[in-house]
Residue, then its C-alpha position, 0 to 999 in steps of 0.5 A: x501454787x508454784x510456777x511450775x504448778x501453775x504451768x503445768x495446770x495452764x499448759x495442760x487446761x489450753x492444749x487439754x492434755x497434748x504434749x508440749x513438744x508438739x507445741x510451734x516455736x512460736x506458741x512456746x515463745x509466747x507462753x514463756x513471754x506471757x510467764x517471764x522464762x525464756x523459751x527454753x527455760x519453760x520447756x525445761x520446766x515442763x519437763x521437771x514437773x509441777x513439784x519441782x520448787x516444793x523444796x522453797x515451799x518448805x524452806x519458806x515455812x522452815x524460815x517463817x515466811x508467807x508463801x502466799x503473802x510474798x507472792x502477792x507483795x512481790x510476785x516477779x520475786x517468787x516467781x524467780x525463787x521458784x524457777x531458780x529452785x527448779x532448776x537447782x542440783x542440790x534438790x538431794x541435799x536441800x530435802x535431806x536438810x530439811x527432813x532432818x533439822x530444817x533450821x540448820x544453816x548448812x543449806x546457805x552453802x549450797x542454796x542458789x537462792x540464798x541471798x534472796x531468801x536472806x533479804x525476804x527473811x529481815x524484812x517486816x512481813x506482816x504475817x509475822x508475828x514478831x513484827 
């Protein structure tokens, strides 16, 4: 599950469906507090939506890569992965990329979070085969 997938559903589990404009600056503040993100980024994050990292998703699988195995071996990684595709502008682009030949090195040249997914992409996981 994303971190946006996970807020929304925490979010909307404790105020059971209210808005989360109606939420006291200091209750914001201490969600964010609770999930790394500043005050703003985590209103900027309800308002993108639960799917809005789903792009690293698929890039992950484009490059082998365990979801589930990096989030438990370096949670505060994937956690930054996915805040970072979040709030990324080439969304339009990186899902073109992927639909059409997803092992295509274009999207090194806009990917914000290239250098992470590179360094995660040499190391010996063990959900990889190869290794």
């Amino acid at each position: 599950m994303s971190v946006p997938q996970a807020l929304a559903k925490w979010w909307h589990g404790w105020t059971e469906g209210d808005r989360f404009e109606d939420c006291a600056d200091w209750e914001v503040e201490r969600m964010a507090k609770d999930t790394g993100v500043s005050p703003a980024e985590l209103r900027r994050l309800e308002k993108l939506g639960p799917e809005s990292a789903d792009l690293l998703l698929q890039r992950m699988a484009a490059l082998d890569l365990d979801q589930d195995e990096i989030a438990a071996t370096v949670p505060g990684t994937f956690q930054d992965l996915q805040r970072v595709c979040s709030f990324c502008k080439a969304h339009r682009r990186c899902a073109l990329d992927l639909a059409r030949h997803s092992a295509d090195p274009a999207w090194k040249d806009y990917c914000p979070n290239v250098g992470t997914l590179l360094a995660l992409d040499a190391m010996p996981w063990a959900a990889r085969r190869e290794w």
